[in-house]
Residue, then its C-alpha position, 0 to 999 in steps of 0.5 A: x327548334x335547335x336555336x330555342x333549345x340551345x338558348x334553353x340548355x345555356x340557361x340552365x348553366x346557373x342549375x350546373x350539377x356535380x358528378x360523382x365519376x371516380x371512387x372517393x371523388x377526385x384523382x386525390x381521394x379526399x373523398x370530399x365533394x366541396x360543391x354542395x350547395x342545396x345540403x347545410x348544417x341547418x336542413x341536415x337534421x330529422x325533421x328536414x332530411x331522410x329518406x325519399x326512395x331506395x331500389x332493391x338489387x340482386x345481390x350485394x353491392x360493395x362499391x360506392x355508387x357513382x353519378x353522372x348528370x345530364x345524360x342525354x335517354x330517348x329525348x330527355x337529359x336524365x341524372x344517372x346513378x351506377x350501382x355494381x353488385x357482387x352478382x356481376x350486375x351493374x344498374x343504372x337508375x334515375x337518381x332523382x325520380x322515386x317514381x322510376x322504380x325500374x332501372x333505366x338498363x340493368x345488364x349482367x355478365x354471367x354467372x359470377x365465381x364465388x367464395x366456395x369456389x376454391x379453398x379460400x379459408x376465411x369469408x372475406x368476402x360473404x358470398x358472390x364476387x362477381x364485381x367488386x371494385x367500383x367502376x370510373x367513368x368516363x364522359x364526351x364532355x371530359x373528352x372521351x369518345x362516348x359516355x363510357x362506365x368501365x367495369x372488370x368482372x369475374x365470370x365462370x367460363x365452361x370449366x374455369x374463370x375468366x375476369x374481363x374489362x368492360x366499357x359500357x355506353x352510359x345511356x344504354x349499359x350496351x358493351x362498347x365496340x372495343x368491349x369486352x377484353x380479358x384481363x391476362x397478365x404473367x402469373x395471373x390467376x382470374x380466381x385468386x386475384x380479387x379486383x377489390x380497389x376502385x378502377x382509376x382513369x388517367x393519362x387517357x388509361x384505366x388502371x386495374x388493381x389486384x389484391x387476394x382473397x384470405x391471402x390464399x397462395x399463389x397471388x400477387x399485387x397486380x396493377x394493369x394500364x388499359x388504353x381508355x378508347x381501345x381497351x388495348x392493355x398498355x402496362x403491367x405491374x407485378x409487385x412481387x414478380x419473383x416471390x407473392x403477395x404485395x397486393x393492392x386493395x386498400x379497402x376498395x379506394x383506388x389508386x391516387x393520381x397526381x397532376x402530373x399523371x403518376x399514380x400512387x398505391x400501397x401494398x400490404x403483406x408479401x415478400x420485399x426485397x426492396x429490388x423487385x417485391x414491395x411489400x408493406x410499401x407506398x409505391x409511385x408509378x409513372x403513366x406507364x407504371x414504372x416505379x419512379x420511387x418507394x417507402x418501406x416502413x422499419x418494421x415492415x418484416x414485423x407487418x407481414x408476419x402479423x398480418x397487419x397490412x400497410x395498405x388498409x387505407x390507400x393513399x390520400x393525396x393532400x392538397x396544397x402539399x406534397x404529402x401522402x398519408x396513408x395507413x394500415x392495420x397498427x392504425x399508425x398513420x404515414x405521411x410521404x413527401x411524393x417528391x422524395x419518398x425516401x425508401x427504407x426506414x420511417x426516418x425518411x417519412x415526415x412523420x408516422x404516429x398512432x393515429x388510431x386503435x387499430x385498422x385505418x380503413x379510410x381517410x377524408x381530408x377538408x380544408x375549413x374556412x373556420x380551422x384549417x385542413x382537417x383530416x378525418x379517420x375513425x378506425x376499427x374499434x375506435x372513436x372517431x378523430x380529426x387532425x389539423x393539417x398545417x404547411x406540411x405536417x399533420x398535428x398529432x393531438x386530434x383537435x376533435x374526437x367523438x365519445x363513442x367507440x365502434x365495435x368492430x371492422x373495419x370502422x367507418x367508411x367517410x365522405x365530406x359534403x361542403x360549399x368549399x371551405x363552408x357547412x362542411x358535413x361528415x358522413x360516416x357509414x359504419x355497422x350499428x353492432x357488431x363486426x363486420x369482417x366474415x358477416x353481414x351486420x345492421x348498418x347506420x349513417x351518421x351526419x356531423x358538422x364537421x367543423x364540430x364533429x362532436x355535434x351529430x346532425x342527423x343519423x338513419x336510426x334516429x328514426x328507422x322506420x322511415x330511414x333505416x337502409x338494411x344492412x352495412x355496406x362493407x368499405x363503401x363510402x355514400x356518395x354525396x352530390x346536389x342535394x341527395x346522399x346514397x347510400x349501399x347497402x347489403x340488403x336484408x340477408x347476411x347473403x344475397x341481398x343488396x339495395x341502394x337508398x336515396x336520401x335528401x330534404x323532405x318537404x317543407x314548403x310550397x312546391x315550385x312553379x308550374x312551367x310556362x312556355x311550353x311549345x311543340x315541334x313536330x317533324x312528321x309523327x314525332x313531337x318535341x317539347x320545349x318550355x321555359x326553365x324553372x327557378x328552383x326547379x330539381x326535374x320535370x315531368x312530361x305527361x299526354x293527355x288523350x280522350x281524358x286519359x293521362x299517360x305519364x311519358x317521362x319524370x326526371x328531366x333535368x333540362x327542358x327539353x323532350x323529344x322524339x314522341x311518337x304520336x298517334x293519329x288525332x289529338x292529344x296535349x301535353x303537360x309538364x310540372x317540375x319538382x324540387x324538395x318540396x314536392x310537385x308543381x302543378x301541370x303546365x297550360x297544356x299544348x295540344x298537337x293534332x297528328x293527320x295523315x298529311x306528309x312528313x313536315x315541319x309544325x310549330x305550335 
């Protein structure tokens, strides 16, 4: 048996999936998945793509969803997407079956801190905080000790608060032996810091950032190193430790890591000095969060005093340079030379210039096969633009712009779908009306070529009836892998609500091929199923069939492979069919299995 299904597994290597682990995609943050091969700029319209299923969650989700394929689940291999809300839950659904309308495990924290909790001053935040930044993961084929979620979050403890990391075993949402630990640093308040930015894993640590909430006093910017396999912490930085603010939220995008293993993040207002407090600063960190260097634009006094913070964006490494880009609320847009950041001055930078209206909320660079690298950003009430990015400068005409300007913040939060430099797809989900910065508003994804961003190929009102996803999902970008997009959303209510929608092809041909080959093995009482891969096939599904009775056991399969049925005594056969776009094939040629009350043994059929 272990034999055949070695040889099954090997097969499926040409059916290789993407998984989405890491806030905007890569250590980067280009916010581009460059292996999508089943979505196109010619399925990707409203005849052949909407919605196929969406999942409602117990409150509202700010982080972007997160996936991780082939997770071995009680003797199949399953594809899992993560959702976290604000209500300190964290899902993990099946991201293919619209069938499994249960969570594969759901587990939450406790009662989470909220808005009302402190004198905060604004609604920064709508209602809960439970989670907020997007977890990593971590998995035993990248190396780690078992398929790992990480995720930090804020629970009321007896008369206080407490913020807690937690490391979650993917297959069950089970805290791993080492978890949970409590986040402690100098100075830190779990109620005043907001864990807003994504979590990073790198150099074998998960990194933590802090930021505030309405910038209520006393706060400060925080980053926080955990070893990975330990939770032991391993590093602190404190970027205003002799004065306040400088925090670290970037509308939710993590920090940046370079290949070298240094991390990158920019701060926004606070107290600088240059010495020890960096505020309105890129900063570049070593593995154990020394500071290795810094810039500080001129007029840095002038962005704290209006409120206009560097660090909206985060920073966005560009690959195949050694530029940095980043901007803040004046919607100028930063780019630094990671190898000599420069410090104080804007003359040490390649280049600052208007890039946007207003607030830059998110950044997402591709680099087309027909123009070159492209760099995308459509800020708070402004059209969308592109900039050519070329050697080691960013063009400042954009070579596109979209006609429409938003209404509001914080813009639109971007990712990038393409075959490398081929049918690249921007994807942008924004608030359809209004402003989004103290409520909830309707949200809309839009579709663009973009290599042509002028050209829309699809959006979700288009036909909102069948696609309308509720409303906008504050600062969380879709998540784009293997022929589906999801999305977050806030729900139906401005409060309280929260849902994730699943979109992809809709049919539009004959359904794949029945299985073949199905066999059985059984050890005992236990049966095991293995069958012949099929062409074109998305998931399968193993049904029993016993006294005209047909029980669906198991759907979203992604290898072919089932086991660990327990059966009951007589007979009873086995099915499988498998899916794709286009719908579900018919059943296999049924195998049947005959339980007796010999002794445990080893059965071939």
């Amino acid at each position: 048996m272990y034999v055949a299904v070695a040889v099954l597994l090997s097969s499926l290597a040409a059916f290789a999936q993407v998984d989405v682990l890491t806030q905007h995609n890569d250590p980067g943050r280009t916010g581009a998945n460059l292996h999508e091969t089943v979505l196109n700029l010619k399925n990707v319209n409203q005849k052949d793509f909407g919605l196929l299923f969406k999942h409602v969650l117990d409150d509202q989700i700010y982080a972007q969803p997160l996936l991780a394929t082939n997770i071995s689940i009680d003797g199949g291999t399953h594809d899992l997407v993560f959702l976290t809300t604000v209500n300190n839950s964290v899902y993990a659904f099946d991201a293919n079956d619209p069938a499994a309308t249960a969570p594969v495990w759901h587990v939450n924290f406790g009662t989470p801190a909220n808005l009302h909790d402190a004198d905060f001053g604004c609604f920064d935040i709508n209602g809960k905080m439970g989670i907020l930044g997007a977890p990593v993961l971590w998995l035993k084929r990248d190396g780690a000790p078992h398929d790992a979620l990480y995720v930090v979050a804020l629970t009321r403890t007896g008369g206080g608060y407490q913020q807690r990391l937690h490391a979650l075993d993917l297959a069950t949402g089970a805290d791993l032996p080492e978890s949970p630990t409590t986040i402690t640093a100098p100075g830190f308040d779990p109620l005043q810091q907001s864990q807003r930015p994504a979590l990073t894993l790198a150099n074998g640590m998960i990194y933590v950032g802090y930021a505030s909430h309405c910038d209520k006093l006393p706060y400060h910017g925080y980053l926080l190193g955990y070893d990975a396999r330990t939770l032991q912490q391993t590093a602190v930085l404190n970027t205003s430790p002799t004065g306040q603010g400088a925090t670290i939220w970037q509308s939710g995008q993590a920090p940046a890591v370079d290949a070298a293993g240094n991390i990158y993040v920019v701060t926004a207002n606070g107290d600088w000095d240059g010495v020890q407090n960096f505020s309105e600063s890129f900063l570049k960190l070593d593995a154990h969060l020394k500071l290795l260097d810094w810039f500080t634009p001129t007029n840095h006094v002038k962005l704290d005093q209006i409120d206009a913070d560097l660090g909206s964006s985060g920073p966005t490494l560009i690959p195949g340079t050694r530029m940095i880009a980043g901007g803040g609320k004046e919607g100028v847009l930063y780019a630094v030379d990671a190898d000599r950041l420069g410090h104080l001055g804007d003359e040490h930078a390649i280049q600052h210039f208007q890039a946007t209206a207003s607030h830059l909320h998110s950044l997402v660079f591709w680099e087309s096969a027909k123009r070159g690298g492209l760099l995308y950003v459509w800020g708070q009430r402004d059209k969308a633009r592109v900039y050519h990015v070329g050697g080691n400068k960013i063009d400042e005409t954009p070579v596109m712009t979209r006609p429409e300007v938003n209404e509001g913040h914080p813009g639109a939060m971007l990712s990038l779908s393409a075959n490398n430099g081929h049918d690249g797809i921007l994807w942008a989900a924004i608030h359809a009306t209004g402003d989004s910065w103290h409520e909830s508003r309707p949200g809309i994804l839009h579709a663009y070529d973009a290599d042509d961003v002028t050209h829309e190929l699809w959006n979700s009102l288009q036909n909102p009836a069948r696609d309308d996803c509720g409303e906008y999902s504050k600062m969380a970008p879709p998540t784009i892998a293997n022929g589906k997009v999801y999305l977050a959303s806030f729900g139906t209510r401005n409060i309280g609500t929260g849902q994730f929608c699943v979109y992809g092809l809709l049919p539009a041909g004959l359904p794949p091929a029945a299985p073949t080959g199905l066999k059985t093995t059984v050890v005992g009482g236990a049966v095991a199923l293995t069958w012949l891969p099929v062409p074109g096939a998305h998931t399968y599904t193993v049904r029993s069939i016993r006294e005209g009775k047909t029980l669906r056991l198991a759907g979203g399969l992604t290898t072919p492979i089932y086991s660990g049925i327990i059966a009951e005594l007589g007979s009873q056969q086995y099915t499988v069919s498998t899916d794709n776009a286009n719908g579900e094939s018919a059943a296999s040629v049924p195998v049947e299995v005959t339980i007796g009350d010999a002794p445990p043994q080893v059965r071939h059929h």
